[in-house]
C-alpha positions in Angstrom: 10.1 56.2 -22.6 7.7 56.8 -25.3 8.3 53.4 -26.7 8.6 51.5 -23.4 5.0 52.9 -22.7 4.1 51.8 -26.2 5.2 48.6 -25.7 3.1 48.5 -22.4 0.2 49.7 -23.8 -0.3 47.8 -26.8 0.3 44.0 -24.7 -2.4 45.7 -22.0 -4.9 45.6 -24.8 -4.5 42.0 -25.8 -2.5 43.0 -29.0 0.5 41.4 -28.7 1.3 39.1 -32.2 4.8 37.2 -31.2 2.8 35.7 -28.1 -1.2 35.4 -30.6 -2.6 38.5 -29.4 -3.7 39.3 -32.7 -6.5 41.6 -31.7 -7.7 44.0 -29.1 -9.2 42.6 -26.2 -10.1 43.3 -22.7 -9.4 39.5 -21.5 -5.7 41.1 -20.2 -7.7 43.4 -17.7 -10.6 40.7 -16.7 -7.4 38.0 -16.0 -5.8 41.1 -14.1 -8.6 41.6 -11.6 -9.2 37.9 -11.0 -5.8 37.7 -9.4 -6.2 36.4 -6.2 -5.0 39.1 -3.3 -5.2 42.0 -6.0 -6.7 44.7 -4.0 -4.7 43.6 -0.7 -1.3 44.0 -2.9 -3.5 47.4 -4.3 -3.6 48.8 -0.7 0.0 47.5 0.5 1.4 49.6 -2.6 -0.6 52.9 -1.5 -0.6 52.8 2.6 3.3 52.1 2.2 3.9 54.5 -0.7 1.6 57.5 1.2 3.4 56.2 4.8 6.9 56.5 3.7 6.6 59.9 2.0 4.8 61.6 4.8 7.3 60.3 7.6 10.4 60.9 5.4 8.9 64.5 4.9 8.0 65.3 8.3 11.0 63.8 9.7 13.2 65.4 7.3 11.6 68.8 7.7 11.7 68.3 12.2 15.3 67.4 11.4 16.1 70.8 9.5 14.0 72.8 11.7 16.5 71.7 14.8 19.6 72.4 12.4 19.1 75.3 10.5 20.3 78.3 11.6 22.6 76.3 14.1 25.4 75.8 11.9 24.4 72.4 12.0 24.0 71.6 8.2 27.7 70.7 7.6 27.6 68.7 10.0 24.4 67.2 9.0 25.5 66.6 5.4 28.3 64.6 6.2 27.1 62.6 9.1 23.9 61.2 6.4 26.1 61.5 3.4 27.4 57.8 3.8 23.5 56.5 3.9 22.9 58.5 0.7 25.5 56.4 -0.7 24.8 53.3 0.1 21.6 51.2 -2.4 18.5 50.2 -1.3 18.5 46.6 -1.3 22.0 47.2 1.2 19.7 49.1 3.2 16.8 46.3 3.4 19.1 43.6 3.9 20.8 45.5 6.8 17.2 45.6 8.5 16.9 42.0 7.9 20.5 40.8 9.4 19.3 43.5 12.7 15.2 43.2 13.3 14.4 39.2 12.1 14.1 37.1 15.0 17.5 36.0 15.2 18.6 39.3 14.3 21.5 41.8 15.7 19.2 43.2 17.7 17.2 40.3 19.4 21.2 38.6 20.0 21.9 41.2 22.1 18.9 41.1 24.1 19.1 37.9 24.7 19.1 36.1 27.1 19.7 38.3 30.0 17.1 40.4 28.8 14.2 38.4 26.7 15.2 35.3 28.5 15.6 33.4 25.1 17.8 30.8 24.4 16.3 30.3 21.0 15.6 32.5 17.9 11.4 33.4 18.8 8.4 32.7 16.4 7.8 36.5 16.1 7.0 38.1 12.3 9.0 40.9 13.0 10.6 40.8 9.0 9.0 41.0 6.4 5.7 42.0 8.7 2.1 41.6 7.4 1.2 45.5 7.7 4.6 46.6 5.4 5.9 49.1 8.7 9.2 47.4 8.2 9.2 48.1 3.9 8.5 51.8 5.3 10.7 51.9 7.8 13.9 51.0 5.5 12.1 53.3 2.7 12.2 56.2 5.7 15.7 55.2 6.2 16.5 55.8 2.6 15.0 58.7 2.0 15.4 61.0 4.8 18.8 61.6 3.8 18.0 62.7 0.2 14.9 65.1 1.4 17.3 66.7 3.9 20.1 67.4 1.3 17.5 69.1 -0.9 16.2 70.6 1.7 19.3 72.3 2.9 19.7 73.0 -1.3 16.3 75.2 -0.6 17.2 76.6 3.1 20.3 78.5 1.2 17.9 79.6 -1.7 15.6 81.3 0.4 17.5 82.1 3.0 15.4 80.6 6.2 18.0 82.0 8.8 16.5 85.9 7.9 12.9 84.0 7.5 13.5 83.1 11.1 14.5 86.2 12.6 11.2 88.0 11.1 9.6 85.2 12.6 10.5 85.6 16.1 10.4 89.1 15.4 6.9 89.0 15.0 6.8 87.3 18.4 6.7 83.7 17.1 8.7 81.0 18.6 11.5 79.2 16.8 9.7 76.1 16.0 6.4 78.4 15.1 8.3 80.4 12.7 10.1 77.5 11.2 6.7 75.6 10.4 4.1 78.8 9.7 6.8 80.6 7.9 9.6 78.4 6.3 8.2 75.3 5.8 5.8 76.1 3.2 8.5 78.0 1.3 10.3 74.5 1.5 7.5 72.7 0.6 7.0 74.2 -2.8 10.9 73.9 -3.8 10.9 70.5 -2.7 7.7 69.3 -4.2 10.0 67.8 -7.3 12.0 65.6 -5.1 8.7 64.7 -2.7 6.8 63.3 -5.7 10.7 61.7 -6.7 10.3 59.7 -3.0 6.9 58.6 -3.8 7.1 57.5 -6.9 9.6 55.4 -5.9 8.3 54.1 -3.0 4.9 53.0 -4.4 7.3 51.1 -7.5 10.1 49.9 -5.5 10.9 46.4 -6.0 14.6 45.1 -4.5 13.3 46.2 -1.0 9.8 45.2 -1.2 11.3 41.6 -1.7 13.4 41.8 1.5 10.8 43.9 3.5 7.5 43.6 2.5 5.1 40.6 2.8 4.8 38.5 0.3 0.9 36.8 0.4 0.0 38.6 -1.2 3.2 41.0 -1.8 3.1 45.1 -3.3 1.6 45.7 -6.6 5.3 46.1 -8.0 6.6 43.0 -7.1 3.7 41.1 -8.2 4.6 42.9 -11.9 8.1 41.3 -11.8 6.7 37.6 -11.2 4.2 37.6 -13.9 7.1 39.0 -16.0 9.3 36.3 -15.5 6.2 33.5 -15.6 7.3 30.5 -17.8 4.0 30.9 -19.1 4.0 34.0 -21.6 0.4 34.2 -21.2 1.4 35.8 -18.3 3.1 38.8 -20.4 -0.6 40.3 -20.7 -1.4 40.1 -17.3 1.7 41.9 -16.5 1.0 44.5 -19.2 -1.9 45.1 -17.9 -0.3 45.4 -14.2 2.3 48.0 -15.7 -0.3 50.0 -16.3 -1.9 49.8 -12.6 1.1 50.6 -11.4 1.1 54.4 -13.0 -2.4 54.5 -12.1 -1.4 54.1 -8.3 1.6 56.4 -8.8 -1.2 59.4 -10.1 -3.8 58.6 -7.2 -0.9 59.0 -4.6 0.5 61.7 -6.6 -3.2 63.0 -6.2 -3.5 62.5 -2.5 -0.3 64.3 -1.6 -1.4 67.4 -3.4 -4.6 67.4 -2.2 -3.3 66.9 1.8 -0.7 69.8 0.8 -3.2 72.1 -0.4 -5.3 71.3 3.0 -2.7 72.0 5.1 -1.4 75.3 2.9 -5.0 76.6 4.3 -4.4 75.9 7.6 -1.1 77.4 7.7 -2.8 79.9 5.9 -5.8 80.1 8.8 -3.3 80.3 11.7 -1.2 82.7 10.5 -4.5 85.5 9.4 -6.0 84.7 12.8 -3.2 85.9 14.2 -2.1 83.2 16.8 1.0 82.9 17.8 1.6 79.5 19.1 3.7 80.1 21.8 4.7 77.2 24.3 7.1 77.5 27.8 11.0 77.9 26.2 11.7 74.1 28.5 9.0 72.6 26.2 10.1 73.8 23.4 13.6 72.3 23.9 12.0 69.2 24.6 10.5 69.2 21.2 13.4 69.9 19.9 15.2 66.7 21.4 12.3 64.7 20.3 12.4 66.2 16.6 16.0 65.2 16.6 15.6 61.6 18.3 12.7 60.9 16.0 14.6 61.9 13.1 18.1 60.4 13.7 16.2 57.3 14.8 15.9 55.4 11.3 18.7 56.5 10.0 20.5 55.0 13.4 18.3 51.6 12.3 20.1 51.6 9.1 23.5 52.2 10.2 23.0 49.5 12.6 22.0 46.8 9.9 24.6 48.1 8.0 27.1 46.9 10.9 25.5 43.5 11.2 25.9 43.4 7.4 29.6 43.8 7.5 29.9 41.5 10.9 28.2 38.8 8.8 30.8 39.1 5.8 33.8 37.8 8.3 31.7 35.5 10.4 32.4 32.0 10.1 30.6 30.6 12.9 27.4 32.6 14.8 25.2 31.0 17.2 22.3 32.0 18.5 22.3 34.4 20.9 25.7 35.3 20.7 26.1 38.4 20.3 29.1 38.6 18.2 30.2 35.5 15.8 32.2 33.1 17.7 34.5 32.4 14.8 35.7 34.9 12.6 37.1 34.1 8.9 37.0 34.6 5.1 34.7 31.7 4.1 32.3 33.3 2.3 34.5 35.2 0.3 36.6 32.1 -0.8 33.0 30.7 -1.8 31.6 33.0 -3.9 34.5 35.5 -4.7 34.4 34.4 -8.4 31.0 35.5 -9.1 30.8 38.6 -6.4 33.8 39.9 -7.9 33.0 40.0 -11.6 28.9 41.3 -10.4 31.6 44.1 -8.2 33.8 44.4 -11.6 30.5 44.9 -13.8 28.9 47.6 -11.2 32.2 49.7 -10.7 32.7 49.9 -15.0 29.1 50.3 -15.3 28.6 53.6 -12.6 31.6 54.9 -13.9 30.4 54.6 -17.1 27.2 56.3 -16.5 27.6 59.1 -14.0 30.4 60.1 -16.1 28.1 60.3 -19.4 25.6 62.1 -16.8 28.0 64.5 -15.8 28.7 65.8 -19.0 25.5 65.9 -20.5 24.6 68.1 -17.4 27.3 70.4 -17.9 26.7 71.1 -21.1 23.1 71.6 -20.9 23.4 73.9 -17.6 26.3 75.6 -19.7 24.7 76.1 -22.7 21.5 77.7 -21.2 23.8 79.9 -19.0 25.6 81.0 -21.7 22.7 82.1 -23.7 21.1 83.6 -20.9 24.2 85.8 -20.5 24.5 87.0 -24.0 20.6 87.6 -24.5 19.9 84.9 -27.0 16.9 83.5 -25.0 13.8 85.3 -25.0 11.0 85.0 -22.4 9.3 81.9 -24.6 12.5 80.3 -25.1 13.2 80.3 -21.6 9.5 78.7 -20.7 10.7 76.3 -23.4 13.6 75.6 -22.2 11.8 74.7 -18.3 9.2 72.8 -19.9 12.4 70.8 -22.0 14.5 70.6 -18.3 11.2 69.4 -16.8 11.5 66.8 -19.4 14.7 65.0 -18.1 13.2 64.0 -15.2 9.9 62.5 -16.0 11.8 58.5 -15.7 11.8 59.3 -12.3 8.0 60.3 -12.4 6.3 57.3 -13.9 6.8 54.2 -12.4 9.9 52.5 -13.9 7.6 48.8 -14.5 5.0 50.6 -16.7 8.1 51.8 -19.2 10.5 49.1 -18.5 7.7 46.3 -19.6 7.6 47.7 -22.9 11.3 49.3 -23.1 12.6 45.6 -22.8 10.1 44.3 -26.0 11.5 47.1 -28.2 14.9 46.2 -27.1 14.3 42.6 -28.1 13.3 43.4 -31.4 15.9 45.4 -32.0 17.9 42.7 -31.1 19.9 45.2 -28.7 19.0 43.4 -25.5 21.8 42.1 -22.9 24.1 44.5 -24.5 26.6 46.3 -22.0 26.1 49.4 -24.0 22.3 48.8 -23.7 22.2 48.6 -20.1 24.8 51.9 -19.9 22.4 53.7 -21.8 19.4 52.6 -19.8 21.2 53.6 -16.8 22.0 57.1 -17.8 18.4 57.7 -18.5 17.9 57.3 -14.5 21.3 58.7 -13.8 21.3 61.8 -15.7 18.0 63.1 -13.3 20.0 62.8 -10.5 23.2 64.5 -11.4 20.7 67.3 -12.4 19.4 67.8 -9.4 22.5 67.8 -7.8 24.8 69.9 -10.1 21.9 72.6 -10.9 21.6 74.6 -8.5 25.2 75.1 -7.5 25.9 76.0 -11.6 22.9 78.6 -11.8 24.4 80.9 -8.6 27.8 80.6 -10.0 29.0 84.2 -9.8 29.6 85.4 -13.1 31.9 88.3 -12.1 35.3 85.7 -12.1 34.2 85.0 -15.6 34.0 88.5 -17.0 37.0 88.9 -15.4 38.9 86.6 -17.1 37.4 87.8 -20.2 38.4 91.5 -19.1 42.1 90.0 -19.5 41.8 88.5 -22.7 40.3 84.8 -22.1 38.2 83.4 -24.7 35.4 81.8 -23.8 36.3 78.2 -23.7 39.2 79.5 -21.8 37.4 80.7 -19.5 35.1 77.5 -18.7 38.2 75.3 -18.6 40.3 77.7 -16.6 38.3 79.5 -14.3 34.8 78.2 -14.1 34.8 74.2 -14.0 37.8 74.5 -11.3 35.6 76.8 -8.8 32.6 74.6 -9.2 35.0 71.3 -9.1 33.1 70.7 -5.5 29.7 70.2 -7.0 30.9 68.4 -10.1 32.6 65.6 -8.1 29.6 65.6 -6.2 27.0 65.1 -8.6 29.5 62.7 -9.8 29.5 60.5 -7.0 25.3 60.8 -6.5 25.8 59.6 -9.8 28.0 56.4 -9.5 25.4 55.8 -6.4 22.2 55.7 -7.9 24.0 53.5 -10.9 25.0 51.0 -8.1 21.3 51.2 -6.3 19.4 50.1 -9.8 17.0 46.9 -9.9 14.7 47.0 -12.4 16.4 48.6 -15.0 19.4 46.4 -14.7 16.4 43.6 -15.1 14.5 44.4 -18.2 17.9 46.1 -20.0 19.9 42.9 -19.1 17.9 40.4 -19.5 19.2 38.6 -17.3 22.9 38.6 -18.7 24.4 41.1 -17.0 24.8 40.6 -13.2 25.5 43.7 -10.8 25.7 43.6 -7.4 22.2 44.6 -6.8 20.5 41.7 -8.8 23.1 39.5 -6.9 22.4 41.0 -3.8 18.5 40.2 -4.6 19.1 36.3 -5.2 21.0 36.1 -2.6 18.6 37.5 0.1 16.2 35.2 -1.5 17.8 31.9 0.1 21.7 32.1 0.5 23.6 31.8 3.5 24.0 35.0 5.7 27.9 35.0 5.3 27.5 35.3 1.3 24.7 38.2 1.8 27.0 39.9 3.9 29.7 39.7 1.6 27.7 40.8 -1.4 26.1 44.2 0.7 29.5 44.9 2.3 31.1 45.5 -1.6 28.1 47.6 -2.3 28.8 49.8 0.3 32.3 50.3 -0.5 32.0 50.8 -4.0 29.7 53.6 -3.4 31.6 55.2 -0.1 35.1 54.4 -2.3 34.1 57.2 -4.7 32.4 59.5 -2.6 35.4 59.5 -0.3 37.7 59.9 -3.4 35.3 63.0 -4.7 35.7 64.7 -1.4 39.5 64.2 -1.0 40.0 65.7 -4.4 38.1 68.6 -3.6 39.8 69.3 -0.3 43.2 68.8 -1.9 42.2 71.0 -5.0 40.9 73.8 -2.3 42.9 73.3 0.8 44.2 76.9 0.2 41.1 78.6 -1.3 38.1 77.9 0.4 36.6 81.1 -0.4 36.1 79.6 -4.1 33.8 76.8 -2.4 30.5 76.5 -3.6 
């Protein structure tokens, strides 16, 4: 990362000597504000960044606040799990095939309803303002907040929370906000500034989503990138760069709001008032919390529907509302190239959430071990955070302002387009992930069954093997899995590692929705659905055949 940012820098500054920048120089930056539309694409990148986060957060924490202490969370989990699963560009291009004009949506509306015979001139997607780029963003990312969030609910244990809550005479809904939430709040801050970093960077939706005269900061990076003019390579240095500005000032703006609203929680709860509204409208909020909530997820599964109509439909007419001929054409079109792009993605996840995995166990391992014989010392333990913290600071900066530069040192190392390359690229976004996942359920593992098993004589890799990795199978296949997913979801990366010589599913998916034929689209997002549901599905039949008897061991 260190050398991609390098490699951005240096190009930013003019000094560049394979394309004559043979000296520093601000012409880079002058060139970069003269673009036409800058400060439109500038304020596109923010107001959707800032509008997805917020919505995803509130809607994510309305969602919990219905569910927790329901025994809804179970359920939850597995009702979003199959949107967690599925990449981003999938999701965009579902929203495209439902809410264009001559979408799912509009086709069942009409005509007995809208009275149209013909698709409508409407800008409905990609719209001017970006609500539809935040929309599918909310879509993706509710899912993810709400599975940390229940990660945190169990940590702190919200359902005791809420009983001193409404002991104190507060009502559900009162105690859940003024009480839990911030507790949530502060445990999910690392995966809140994961969601908006990504969201003011994201590329493969912006294309499908987001307007494109001018379009978001991020996509703008990408077309100077590929320019046939090199010149161009400075101008999108320099953009690089911009781009992790705009990731700080939003970075800045949510802690700022958060610490505003920590004082107000903070104001309420010393004055002493208690909120309290009639029980009937309180259930009302409830309903709404839930509707609102469910609501773009519901959007996304319905695109993901059309998506899979449109990879058997032959023949669709405007406004039918279901294809009028049904068939394999587009698959006996392209089923060359979309299966070697499937072939490439399935080695390629595998590949790296495996890699992932294992790194993560033996990191959480290793710390656990030496936490349990004494070996680490209050300093080496604040090392060791600060190290942890380390491993997830690619999903902190905006992946253009490392990639730009990541791709130059790979070029003259001559290790560009390289399958190994790209695997290794991959795990550096992968490994975060599988972190985030795995760590938590490895640092309350219950030592006792260990010193058990050491009680009767098991060494210590015994022990691992025999007693430890088989109660926490669960969370390893899972982590596995989250893994394989985010593999399958990456753009950029697959971009600049690639150079353009190694096609996945995503970059195909992203030509494709450029100009192809609906059929061939669908095609390409149904395979990138399975892939992903395949091996979740797989992890979760393992585990329930590995603890079909012993679901006390479940963690």
């Amino acid at each position: 990362m260190l050398a991609g940012l390098v490699g951005a820098v240096l190009p930013a500054t003019g000094w560049f000597p394979p394309l004559g920048g043979d000296a520093i120089s601000l012409s880079p930056l002058r060139t970069f504000l003269l673009e036409p539309g800058l400060m439109t694409s500038v304020s596109l990148s923010i107001f959707t960044a800032l509008m997805a986060t917020t919505l995803s957060y509130l809607l994510a924490i309305g969602l919990l606040a219905v569910l927790v202490g329901t025994g809804g969370g179970a359920f939850l989990t597995r009702l979003i799990s199959p949107l967690l699963s599925v990449p981003h560009i999938t999701i965009a291009v579902g929203f495209l095939f439902l809410l264009q004009p001559s979408g799912w949506l509009i086709r069942l509306l009409s005509p007995w309803a809208t009275g149209w015979d013909r698709p409508p001139n409407l800008n409905l997607v990609p719209d001017e303002a970006g609500w539809m780029l935040v929309t599918g963003l909310v879509a993706k990312e509710v899912p993810f907040l709400i599975l940390m969030g229940l990660s945190a609910a169990s940590q702190i244990d919200a359902r005791r929370l809420l009983e001193g809550g409404r002991s104190l005479g507060y009502g559900p809904l009162t105690s859940w906000y003024l009480v839990v939430q911030p507790q949530l709040g502060r445990r999910l801050f690392l995966p809140v500034m994961i969601v908006l970093v990504f969201s003011v960077s994201v590329v493969d939706m912006a294309l499908v989503l987001a307007p494109s005269t001018p379009a978001p900061l991020a996509v703008r990076i990408l077309v100077w990138f590929r320019d046939p003019d090199l010149m161009r390579q400075f101008v999108a240095a320099v953009g690089a760069l911009a781009q992790m500005g705009l990731a700080l000032i939003c970075c800045a703006i949510w802690v700022a709001a958060s610490a505003i609203c920590a004082r107000v929680i903070r104001h309420i709860c010393w004055s002493g008032w208690r909120l309290t509204t009639h029980p009937l409208l309180a259930r009302v909020g409830r309903f709404w919390l839930l509707g609102l909530a469910v609501l773009p997820c519901a959007l996304a599964a319905a695109g993901l529907t059309s998506s899979l109509i449109w990879a058997f439909a032959d023949i669709w007419r405007f406004p039918d509302g279901l294809p009028s001929r049904w068939g394999l054409q587009a698959w006996m079109m392209t089923s060359d190239g979309l299966l070697h792009a499937a072939l490439t993605s399935l080695v390629l996840g595998l590949a790296a959430a495996s890699v992932s995995v294992f790194a993560a166990v033996f990191w959480l391992e290793g710390v656990s071990a030496r936490t349990r014989t004494g070996q680490i010392g209050a300093a080496d333990r604040l090392a060791g955070s600060q190290a942890e913290g380390l491993i997830y600071l690619p999903l902190l900066i905006p992946q253009a302002a490392f990639l730009f530069g990541l791709q130059i040192l790979l070029i003259w190392l001559g290790a560009d387009g390289m399958f190994l390359t790209l695997l290794w690229v991959h795990v550096v976004f992968v490994f975060p992930y599988v972190m985030l996942s795995l760590g938590p359920s490895w640092r309350r593992f219950d030592r006792s069954f260990t010193d058990l098993a050491a009680n009767l004589g098991a060494g210590p890799w015994r022990r691992f093997c025999a007693v430890k990795l088989p109660i926490l199978l669960i969370p390893v296949l899972t982590a596995f899995a989250v893994g394989f997913a985010v593999s399958q979801a990456l753009y950029l990366p697959t971009v600049f590692a690639s150079n353009g010589r190694i096609a996945t599913l995503t970059t195909e998916a992203v030509i494709l929705a450029s100009g192809a034929g609906r059929q061939t689209l669908g095609a390409a997002s149904l395979l990138q659905m399975a892939l992903p549901l395949a091996v979740f599905l797989s992890a979760d039949l393992i585990g329930l055949a590995r603890f079909r008897r012993f679901s006390w061991f479940r963690v």
